[in-house]
N, CA, C and O atoms as CSV, one atom per row, in Angstrom:
chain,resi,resn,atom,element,x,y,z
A,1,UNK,N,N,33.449,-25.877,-5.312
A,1,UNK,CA,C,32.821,-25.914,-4.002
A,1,UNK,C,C,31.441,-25.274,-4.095
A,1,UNK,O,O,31.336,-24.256,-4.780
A,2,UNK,N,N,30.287,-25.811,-3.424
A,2,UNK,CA,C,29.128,-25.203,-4.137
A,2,UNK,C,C,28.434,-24.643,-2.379
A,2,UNK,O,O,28.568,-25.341,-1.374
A,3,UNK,N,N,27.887,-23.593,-2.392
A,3,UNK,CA,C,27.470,-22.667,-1.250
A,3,UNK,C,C,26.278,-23.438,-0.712
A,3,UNK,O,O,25.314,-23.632,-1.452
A,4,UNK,N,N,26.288,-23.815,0.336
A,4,UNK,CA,C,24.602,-24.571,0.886
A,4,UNK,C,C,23.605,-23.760,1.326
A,4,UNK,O,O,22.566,-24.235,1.784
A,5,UNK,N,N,23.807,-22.555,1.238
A,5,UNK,CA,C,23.180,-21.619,0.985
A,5,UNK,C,C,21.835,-21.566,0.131
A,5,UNK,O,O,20.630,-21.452,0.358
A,6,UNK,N,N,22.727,-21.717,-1.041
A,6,UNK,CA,C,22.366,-20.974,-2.306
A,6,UNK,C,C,21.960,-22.537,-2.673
A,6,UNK,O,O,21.588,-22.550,-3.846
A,7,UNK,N,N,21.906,-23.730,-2.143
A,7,UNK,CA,C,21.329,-25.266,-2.822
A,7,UNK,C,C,20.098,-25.194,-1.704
A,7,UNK,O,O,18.978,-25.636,-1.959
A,8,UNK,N,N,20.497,-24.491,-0.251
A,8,UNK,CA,C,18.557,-24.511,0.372
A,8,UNK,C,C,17.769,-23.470,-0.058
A,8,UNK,O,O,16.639,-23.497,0.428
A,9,UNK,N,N,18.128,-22.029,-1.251
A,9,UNK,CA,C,17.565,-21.763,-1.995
A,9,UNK,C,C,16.684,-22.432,-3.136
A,9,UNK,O,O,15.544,-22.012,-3.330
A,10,UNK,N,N,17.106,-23.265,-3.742
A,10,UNK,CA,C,16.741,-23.810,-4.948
A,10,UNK,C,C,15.818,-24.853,-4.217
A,10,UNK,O,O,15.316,-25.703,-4.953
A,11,UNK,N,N,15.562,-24.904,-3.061
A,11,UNK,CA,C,14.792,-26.096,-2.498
A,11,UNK,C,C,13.817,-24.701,-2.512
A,11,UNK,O,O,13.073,-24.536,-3.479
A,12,UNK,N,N,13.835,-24.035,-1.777
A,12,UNK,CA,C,12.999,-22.902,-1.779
A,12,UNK,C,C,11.792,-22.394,-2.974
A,12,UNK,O,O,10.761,-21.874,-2.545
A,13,UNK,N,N,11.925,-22.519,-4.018
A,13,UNK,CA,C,11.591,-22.310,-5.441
A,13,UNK,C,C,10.481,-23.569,-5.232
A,13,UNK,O,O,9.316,-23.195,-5.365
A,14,UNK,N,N,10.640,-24.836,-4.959
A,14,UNK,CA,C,9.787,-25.966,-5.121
A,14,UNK,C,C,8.352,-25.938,-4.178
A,14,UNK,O,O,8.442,-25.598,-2.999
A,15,UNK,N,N,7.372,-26.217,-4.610
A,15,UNK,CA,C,6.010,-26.142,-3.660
A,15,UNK,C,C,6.028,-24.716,-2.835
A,15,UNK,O,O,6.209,-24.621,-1.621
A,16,UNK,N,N,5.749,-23.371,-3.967
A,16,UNK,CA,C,5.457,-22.031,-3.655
A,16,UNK,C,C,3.986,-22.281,-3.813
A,16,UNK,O,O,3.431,-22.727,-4.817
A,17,UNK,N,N,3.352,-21.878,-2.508
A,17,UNK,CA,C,1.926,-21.354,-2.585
A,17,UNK,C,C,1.962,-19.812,-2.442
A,17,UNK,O,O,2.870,-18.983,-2.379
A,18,UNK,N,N,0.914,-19.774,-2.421
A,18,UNK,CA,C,-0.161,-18.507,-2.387
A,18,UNK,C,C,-1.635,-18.180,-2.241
A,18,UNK,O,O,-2.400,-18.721,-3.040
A,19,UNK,N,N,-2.139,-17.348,-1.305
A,19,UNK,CA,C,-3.419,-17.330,-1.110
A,19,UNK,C,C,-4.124,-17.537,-2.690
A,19,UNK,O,O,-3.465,-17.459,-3.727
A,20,UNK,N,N,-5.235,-17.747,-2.644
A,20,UNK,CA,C,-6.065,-17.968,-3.787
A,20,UNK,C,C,-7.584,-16.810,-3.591
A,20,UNK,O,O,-8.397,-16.942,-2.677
A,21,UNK,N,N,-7.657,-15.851,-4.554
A,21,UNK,CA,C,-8.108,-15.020,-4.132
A,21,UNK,C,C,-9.306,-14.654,-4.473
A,21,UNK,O,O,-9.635,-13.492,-4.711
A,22,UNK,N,N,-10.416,-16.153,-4.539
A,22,UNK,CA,C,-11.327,-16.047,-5.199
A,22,UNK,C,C,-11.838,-16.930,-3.725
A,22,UNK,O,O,-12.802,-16.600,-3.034
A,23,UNK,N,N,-11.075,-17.924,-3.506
A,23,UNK,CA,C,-11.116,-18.815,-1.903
A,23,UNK,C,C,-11.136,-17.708,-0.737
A,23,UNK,O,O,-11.872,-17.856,0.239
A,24,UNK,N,N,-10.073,-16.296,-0.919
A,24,UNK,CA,C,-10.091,-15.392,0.203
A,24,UNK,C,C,-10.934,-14.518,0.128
A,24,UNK,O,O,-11.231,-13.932,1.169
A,25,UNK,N,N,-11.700,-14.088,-1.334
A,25,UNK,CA,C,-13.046,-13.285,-0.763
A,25,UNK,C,C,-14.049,-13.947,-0.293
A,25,UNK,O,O,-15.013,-13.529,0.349
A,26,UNK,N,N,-13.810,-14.924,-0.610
A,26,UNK,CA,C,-15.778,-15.814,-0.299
A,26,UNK,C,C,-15.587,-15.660,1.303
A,26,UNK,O,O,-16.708,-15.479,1.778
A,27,UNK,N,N,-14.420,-15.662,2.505
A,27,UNK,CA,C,-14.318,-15.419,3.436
A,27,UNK,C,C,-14.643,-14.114,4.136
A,27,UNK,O,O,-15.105,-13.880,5.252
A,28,UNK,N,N,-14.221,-13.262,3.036
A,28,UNK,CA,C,-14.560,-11.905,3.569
A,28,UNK,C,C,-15.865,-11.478,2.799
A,28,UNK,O,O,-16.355,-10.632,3.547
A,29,UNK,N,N,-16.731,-11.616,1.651
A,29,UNK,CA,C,-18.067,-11.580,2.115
A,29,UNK,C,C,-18.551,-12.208,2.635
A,29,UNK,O,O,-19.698,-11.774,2.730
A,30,UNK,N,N,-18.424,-13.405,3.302
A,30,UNK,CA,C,-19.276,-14.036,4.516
A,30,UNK,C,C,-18.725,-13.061,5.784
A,30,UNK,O,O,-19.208,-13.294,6.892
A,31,UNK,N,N,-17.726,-11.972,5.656
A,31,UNK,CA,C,-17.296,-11.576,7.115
A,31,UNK,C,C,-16.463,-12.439,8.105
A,31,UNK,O,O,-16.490,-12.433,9.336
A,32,UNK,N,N,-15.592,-13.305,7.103
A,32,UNK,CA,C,-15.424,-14.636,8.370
A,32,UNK,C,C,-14.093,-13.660,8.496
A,32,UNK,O,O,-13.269,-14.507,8.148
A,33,UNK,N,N,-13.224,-12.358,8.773
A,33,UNK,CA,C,-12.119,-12.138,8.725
A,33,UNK,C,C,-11.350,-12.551,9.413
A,33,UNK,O,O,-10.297,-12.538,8.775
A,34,UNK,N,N,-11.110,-13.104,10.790
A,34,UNK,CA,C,-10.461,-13.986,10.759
A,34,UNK,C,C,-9.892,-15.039,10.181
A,34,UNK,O,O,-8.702,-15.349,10.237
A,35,UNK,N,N,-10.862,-15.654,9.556
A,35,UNK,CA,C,-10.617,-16.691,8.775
A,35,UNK,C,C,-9.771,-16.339,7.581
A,35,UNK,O,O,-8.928,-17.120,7.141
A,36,UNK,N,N,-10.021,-15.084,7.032
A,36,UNK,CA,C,-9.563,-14.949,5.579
A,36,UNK,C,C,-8.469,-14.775,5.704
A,36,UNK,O,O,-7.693,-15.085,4.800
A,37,UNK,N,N,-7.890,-14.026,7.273
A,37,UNK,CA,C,-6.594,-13.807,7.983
A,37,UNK,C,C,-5.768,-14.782,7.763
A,37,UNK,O,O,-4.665,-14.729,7.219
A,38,UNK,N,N,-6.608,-16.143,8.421
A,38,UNK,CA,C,-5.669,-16.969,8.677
A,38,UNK,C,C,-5.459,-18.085,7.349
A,38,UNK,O,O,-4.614,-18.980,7.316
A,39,UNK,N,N,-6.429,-17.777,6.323
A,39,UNK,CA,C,-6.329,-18.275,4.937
A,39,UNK,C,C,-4.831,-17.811,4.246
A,39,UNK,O,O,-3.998,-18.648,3.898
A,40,UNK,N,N,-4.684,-16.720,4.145
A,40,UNK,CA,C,-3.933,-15.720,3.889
A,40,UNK,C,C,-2.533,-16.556,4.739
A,40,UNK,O,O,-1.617,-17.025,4.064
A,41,UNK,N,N,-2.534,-16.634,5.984
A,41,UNK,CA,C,-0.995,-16.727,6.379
A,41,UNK,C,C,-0.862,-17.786,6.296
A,41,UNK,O,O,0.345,-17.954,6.129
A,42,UNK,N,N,-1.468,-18.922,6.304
A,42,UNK,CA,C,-1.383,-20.265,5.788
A,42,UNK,C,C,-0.934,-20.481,4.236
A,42,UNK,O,O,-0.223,-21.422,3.882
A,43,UNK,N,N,-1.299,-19.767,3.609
A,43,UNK,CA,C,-0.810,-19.858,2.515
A,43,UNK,C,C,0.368,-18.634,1.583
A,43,UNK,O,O,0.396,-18.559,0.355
A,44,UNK,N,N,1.109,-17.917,2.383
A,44,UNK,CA,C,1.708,-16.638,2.226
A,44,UNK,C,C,3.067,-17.515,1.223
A,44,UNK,O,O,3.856,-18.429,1.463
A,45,UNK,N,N,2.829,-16.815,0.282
A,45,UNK,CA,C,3.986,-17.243,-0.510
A,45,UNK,C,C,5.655,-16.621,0.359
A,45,UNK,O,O,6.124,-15.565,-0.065
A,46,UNK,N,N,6.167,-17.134,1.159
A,46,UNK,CA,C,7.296,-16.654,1.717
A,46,UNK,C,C,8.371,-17.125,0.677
A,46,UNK,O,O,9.335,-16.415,0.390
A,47,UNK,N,N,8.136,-18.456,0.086
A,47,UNK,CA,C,9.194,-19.208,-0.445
A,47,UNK,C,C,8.979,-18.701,-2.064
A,47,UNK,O,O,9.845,-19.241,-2.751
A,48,UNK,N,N,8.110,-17.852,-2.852
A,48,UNK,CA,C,8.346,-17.443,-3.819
A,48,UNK,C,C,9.351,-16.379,-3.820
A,48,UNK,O,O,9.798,-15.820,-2.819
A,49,UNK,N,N,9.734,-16.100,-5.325
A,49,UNK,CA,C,10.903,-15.304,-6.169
A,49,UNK,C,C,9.861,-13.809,-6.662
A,49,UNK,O,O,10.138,-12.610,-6.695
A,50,UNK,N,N,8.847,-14.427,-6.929
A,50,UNK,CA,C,8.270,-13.217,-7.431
A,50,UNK,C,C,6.975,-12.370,-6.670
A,50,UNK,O,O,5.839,-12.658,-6.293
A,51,UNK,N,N,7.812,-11.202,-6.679
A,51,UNK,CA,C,7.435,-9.978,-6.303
A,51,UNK,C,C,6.100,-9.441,-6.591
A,51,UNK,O,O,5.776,-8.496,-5.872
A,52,UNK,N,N,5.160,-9.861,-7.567
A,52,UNK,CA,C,3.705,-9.762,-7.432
A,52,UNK,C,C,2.819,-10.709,-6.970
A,52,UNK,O,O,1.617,-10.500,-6.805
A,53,UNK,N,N,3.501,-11.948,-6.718
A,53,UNK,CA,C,3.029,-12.341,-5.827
A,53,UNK,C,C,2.838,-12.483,-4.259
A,53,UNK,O,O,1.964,-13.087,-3.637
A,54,UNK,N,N,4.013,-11.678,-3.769
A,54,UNK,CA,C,4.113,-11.623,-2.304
A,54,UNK,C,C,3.081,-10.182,-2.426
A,54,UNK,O,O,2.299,-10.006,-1.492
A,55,UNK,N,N,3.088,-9.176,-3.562
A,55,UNK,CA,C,2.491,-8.017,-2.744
A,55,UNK,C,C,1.073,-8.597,-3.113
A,55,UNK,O,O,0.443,-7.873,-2.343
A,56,UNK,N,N,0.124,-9.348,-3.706
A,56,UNK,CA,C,-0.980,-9.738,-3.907
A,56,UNK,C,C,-1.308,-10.206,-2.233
A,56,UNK,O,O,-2.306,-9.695,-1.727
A,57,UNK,N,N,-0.494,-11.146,-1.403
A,57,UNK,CA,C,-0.695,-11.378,-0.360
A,57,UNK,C,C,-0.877,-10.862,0.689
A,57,UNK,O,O,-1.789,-10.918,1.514
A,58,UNK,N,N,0.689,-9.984,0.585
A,58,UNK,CA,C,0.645,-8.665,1.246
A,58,UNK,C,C,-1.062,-7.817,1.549
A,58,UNK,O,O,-1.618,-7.612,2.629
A,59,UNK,N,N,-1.517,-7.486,0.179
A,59,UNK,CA,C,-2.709,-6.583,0.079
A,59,UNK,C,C,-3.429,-7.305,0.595
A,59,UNK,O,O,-4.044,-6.802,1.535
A,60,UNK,N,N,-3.725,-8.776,0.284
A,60,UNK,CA,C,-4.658,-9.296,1.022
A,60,UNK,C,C,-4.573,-9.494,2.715
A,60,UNK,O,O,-5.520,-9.235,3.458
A,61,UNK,N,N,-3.833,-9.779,2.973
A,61,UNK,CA,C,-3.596,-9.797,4.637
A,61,UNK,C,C,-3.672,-8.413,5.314
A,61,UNK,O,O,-4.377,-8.213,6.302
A,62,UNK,N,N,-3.129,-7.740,4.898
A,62,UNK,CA,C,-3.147,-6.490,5.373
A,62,UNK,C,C,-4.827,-5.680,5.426
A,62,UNK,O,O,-5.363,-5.345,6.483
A,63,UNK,N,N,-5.471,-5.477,3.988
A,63,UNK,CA,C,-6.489,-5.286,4.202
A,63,UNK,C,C,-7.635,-5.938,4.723
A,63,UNK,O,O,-8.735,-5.475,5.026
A,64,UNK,N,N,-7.123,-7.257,4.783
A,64,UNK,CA,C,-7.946,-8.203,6.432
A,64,UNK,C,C,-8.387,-7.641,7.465
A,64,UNK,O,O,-9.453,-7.479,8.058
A,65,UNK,N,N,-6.625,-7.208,7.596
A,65,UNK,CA,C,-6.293,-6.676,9.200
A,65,UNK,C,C,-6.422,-5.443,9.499
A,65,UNK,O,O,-5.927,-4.890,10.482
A,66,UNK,N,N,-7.263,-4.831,8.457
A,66,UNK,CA,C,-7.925,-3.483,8.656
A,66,UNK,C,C,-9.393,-3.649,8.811
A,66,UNK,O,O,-10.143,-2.952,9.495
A,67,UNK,N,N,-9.790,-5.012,7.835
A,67,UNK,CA,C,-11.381,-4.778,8.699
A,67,UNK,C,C,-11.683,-5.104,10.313
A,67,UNK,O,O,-12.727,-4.717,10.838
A,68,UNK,N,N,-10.822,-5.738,10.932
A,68,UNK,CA,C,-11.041,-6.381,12.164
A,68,UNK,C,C,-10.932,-5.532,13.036
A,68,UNK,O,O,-9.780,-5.100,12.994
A,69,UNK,N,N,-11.633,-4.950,13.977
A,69,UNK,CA,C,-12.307,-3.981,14.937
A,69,UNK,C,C,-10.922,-4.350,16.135
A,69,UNK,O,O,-10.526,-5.438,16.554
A,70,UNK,N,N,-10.439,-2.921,16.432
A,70,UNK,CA,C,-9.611,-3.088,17.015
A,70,UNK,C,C,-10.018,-3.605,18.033
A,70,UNK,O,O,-9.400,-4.640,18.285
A,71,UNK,N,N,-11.188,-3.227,19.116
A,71,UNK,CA,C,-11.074,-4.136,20.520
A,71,UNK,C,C,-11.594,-5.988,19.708
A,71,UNK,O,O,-12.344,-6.741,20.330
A,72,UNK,N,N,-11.124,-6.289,18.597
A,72,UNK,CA,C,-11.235,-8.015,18.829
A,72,UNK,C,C,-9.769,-8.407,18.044
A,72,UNK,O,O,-9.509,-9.599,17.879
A,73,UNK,N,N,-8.940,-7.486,17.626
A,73,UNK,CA,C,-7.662,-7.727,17.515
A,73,UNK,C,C,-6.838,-8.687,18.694
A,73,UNK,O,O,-5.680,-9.103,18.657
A,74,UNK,N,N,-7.406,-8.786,19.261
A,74,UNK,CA,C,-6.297,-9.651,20.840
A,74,UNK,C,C,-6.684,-10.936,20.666
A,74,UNK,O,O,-5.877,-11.855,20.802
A,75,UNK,N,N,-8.475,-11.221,20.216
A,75,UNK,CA,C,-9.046,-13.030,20.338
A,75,UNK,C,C,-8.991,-13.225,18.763
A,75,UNK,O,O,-9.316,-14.283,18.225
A,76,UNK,N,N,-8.474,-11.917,17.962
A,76,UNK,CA,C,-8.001,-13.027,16.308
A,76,UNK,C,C,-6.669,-13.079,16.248
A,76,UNK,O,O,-6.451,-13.727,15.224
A,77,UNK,N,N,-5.191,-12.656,16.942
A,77,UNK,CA,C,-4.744,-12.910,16.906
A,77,UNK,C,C,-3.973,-14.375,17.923
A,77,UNK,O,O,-3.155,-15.266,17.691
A,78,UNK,N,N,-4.852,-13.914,19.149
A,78,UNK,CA,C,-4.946,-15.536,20.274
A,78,UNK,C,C,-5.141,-17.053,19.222
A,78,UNK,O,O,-4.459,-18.071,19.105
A,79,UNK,N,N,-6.542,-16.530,18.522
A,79,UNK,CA,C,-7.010,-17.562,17.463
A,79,UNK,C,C,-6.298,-18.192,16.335
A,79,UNK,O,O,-6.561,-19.345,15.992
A,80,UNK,N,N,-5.547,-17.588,15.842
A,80,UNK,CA,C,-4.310,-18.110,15.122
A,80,UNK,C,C,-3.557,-18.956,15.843
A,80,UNK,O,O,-3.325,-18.993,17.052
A,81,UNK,N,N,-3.098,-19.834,14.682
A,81,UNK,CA,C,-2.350,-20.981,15.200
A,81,UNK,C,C,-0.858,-20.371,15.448
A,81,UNK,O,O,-0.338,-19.587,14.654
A,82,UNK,N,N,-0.277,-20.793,16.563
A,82,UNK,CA,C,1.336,-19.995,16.683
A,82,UNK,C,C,2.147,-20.088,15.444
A,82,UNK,O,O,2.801,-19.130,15.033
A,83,UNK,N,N,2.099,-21.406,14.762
A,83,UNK,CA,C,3.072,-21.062,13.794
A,83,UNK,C,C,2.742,-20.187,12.750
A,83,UNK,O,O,3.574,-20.079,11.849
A,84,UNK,N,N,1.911,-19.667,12.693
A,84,UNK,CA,C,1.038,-18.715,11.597
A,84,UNK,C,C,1.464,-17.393,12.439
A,84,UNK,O,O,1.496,-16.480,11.614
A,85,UNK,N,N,1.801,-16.900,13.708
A,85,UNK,CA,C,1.708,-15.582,14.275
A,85,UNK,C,C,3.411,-15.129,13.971
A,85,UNK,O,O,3.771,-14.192,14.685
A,86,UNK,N,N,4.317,-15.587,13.163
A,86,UNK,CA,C,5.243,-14.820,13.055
A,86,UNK,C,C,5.289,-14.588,11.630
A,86,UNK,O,O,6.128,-13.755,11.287
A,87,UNK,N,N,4.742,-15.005,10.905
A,87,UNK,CA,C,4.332,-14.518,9.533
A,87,UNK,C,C,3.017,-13.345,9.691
A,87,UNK,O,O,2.920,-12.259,9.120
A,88,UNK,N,N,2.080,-13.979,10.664
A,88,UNK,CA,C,1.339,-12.098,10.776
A,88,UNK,C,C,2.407,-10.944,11.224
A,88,UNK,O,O,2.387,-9.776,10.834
A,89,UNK,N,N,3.286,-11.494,12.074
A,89,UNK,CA,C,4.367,-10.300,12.293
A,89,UNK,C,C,5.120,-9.813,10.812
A,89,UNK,O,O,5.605,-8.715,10.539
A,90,UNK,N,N,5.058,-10.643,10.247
A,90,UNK,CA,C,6.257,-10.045,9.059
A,90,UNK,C,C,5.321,-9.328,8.214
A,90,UNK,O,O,5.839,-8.534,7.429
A,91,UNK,N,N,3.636,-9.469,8.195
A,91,UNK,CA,C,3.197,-8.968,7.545
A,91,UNK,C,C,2.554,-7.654,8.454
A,91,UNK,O,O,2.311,-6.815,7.586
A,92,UNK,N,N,2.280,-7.245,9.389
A,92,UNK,CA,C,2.551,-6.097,10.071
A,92,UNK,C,C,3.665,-4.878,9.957
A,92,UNK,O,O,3.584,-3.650,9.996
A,93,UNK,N,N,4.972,-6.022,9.763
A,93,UNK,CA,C,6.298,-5.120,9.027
A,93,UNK,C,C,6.072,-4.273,7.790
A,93,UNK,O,O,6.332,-3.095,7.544
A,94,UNK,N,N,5.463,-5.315,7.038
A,94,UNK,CA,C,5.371,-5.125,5.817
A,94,UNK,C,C,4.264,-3.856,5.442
A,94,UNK,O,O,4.471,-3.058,4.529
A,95,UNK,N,N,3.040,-3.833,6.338
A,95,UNK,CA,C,2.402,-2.663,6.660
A,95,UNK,C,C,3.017,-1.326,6.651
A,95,UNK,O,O,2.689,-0.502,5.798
A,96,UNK,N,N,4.052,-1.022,7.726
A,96,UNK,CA,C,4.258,-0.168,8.150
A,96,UNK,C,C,5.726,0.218,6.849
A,96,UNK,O,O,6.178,1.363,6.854
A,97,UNK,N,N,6.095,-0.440,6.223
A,97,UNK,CA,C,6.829,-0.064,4.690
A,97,UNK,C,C,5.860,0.933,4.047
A,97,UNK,O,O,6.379,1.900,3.490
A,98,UNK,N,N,4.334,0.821,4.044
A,98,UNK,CA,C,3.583,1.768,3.160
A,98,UNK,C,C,2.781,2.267,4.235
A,98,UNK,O,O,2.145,1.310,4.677
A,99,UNK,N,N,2.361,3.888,5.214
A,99,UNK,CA,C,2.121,3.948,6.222
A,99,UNK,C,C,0.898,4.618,5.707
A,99,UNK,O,O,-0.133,4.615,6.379
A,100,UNK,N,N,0.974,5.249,4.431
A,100,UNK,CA,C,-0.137,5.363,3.694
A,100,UNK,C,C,-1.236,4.776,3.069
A,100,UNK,O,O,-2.315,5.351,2.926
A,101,UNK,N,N,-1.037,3.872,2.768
A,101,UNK,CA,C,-1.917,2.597,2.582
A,101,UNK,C,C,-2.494,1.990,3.850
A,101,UNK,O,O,-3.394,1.197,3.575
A,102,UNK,N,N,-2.256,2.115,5.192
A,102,UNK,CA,C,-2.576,1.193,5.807
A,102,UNK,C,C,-2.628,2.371,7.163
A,102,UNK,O,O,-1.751,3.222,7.313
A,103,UNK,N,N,-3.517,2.260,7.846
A,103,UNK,CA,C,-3.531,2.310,9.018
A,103,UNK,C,C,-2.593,2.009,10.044
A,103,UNK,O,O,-2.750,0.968,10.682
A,104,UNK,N,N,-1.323,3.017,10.380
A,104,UNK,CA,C,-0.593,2.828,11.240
A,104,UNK,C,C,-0.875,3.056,12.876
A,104,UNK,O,O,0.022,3.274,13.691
A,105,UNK,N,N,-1.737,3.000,13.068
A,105,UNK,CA,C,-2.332,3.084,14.526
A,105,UNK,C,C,-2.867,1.698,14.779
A,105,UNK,O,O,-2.857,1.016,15.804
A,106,UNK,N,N,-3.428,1.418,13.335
A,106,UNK,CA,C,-4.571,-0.212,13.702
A,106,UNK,C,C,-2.540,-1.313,13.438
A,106,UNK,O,O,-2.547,-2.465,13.871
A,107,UNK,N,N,-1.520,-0.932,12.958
A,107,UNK,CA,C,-1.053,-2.155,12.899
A,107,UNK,C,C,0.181,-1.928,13.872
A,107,UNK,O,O,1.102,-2.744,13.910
A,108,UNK,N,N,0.161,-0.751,14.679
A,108,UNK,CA,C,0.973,-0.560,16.141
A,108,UNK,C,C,-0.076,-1.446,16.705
A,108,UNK,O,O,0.503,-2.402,17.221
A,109,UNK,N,N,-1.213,-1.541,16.821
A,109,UNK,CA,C,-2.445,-2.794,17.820
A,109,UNK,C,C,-1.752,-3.604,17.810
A,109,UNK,O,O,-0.978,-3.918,18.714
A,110,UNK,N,N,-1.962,-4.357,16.261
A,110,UNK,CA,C,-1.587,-5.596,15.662
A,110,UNK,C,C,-0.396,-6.166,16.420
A,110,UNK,O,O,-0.372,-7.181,17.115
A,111,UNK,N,N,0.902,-5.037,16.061
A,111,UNK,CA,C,1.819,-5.341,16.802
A,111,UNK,C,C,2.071,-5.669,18.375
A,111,UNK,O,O,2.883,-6.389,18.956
A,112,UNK,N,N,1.247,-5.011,18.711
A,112,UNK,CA,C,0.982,-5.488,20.605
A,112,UNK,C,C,0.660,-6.315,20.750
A,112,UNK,O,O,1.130,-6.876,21.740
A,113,UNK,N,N,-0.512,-7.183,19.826
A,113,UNK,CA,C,-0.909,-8.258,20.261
A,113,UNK,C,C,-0.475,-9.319,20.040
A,113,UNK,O,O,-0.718,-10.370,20.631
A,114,UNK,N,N,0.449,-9.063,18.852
A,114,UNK,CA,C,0.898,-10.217,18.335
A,114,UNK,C,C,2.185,-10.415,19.045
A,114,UNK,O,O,2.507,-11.579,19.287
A,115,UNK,N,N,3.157,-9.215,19.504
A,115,UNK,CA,C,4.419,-9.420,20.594
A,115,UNK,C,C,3.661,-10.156,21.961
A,115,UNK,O,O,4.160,-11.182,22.424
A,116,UNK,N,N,2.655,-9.672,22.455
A,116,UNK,CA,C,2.240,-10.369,23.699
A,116,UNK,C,C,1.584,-11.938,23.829
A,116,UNK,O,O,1.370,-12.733,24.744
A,117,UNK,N,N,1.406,-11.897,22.430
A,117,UNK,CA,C,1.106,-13.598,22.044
A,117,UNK,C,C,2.402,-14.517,21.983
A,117,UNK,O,O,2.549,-15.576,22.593
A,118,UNK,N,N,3.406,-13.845,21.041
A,118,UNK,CA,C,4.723,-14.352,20.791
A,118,UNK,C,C,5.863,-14.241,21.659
A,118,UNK,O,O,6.634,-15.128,22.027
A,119,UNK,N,N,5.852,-13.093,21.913
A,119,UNK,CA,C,7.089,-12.501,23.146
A,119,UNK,C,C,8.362,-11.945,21.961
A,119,UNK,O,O,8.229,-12.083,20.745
A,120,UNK,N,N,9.496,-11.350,22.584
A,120,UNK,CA,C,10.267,-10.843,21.601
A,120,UNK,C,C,10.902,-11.776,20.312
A,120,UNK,O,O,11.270,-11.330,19.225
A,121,UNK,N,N,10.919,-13.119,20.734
A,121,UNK,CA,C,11.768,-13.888,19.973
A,121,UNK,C,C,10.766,-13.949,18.636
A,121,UNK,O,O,11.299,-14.605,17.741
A,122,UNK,N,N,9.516,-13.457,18.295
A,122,UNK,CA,C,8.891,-13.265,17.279
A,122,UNK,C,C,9.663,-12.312,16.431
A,122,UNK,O,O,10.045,-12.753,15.347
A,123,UNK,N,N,9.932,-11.189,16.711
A,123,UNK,CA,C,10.720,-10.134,16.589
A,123,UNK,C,C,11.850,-10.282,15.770
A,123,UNK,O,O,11.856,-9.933,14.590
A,124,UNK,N,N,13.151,-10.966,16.555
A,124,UNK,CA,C,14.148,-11.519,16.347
A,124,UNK,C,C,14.095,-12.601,15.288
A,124,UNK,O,O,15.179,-12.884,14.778
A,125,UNK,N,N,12.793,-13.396,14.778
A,125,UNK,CA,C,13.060,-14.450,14.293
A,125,UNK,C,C,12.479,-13.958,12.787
A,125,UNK,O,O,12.844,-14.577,11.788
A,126,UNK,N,N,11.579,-12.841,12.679
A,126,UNK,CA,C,10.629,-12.540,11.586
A,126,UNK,C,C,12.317,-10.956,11.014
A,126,UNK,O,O,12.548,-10.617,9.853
A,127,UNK,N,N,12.841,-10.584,11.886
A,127,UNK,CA,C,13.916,-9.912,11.294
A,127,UNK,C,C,14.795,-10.676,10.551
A,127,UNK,O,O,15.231,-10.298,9.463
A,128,UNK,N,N,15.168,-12.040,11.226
A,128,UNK,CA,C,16.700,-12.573,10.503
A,128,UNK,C,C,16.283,-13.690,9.444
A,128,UNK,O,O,17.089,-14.348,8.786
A,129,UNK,N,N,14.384,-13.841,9.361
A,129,UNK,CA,C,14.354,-14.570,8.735
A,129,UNK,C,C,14.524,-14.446,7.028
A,129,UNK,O,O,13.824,-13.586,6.493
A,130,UNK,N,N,15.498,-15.339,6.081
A,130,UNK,CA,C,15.302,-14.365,4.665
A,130,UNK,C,C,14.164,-14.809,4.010
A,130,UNK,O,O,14.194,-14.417,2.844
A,131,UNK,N,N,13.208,-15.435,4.252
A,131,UNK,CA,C,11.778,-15.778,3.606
A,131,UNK,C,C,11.175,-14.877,3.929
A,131,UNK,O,O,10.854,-14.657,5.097
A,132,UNK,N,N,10.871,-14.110,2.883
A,132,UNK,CA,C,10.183,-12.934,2.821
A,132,UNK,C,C,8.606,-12.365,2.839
A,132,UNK,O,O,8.228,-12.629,1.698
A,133,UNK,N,N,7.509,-11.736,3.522
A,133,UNK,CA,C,6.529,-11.739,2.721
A,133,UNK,C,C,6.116,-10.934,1.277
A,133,UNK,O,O,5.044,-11.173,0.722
């Protein structure tokens, strides 16, 4: 008997991206951070196995979301496309795992804006989801 689980895993493994991080600075020395934001969650390896590649993403999204001036945190996260705003949530999570690395005041913001964009079921859906960032 074989687990269907563990066969929509192995689908999982097939067509893993990842930001490209020569494509995500040219965004952030032009200053486009939004953009590099939303480069970044568009391409977030959720469906990879390996672990230096989610934290390569990780670092990159996160330190995005530290250059962006907290009063314009509300019109870059509005600006994102919805299906992209529960993967910024998981990567907000993922923030607050290292509270040292990251500005936990700028990604409690993050988190406001991105619950008041999404509503709780962002919450609920970025907890039970097992695609990881």
């Amino acid at each position: 008997m074989t687990n269907h689980i563990e066969d929509k895993d192995d689908d999982l493994l097939t067509n893993v991206v990842e930001p490209d991080e020569n494509e995500w600075k040219k965004f952030i020395d032009d200053m486009k951070y939004v953009r590099a934001l939303e480069y970044v969650l568009q391409n977030a390896p959720v469906r990879a196995k390996d672990l230096e590649k989610k934290k390569k993403a990780s670092h990159m999204a996160l330190s995005t979301m530290m250059k962006i001036k907290t009063n314009e945190i509300a019109d870059a996260v509005n600006s994102i496309p919805a299906p992209l705003r529960d993967t910024l949530m998981k990567y907000v999570y993922k923030g607050f795992e290292n509270p040292k690395d990251y500005s936990s005041s700028a990604l409690l913001t993050w988190h406001e804006k991105v619950l008041a964009a999404t509503g709780l079921g962002s919450i609920v859906r970025v907890l039970t989801d097992r695609r990881t960032v």
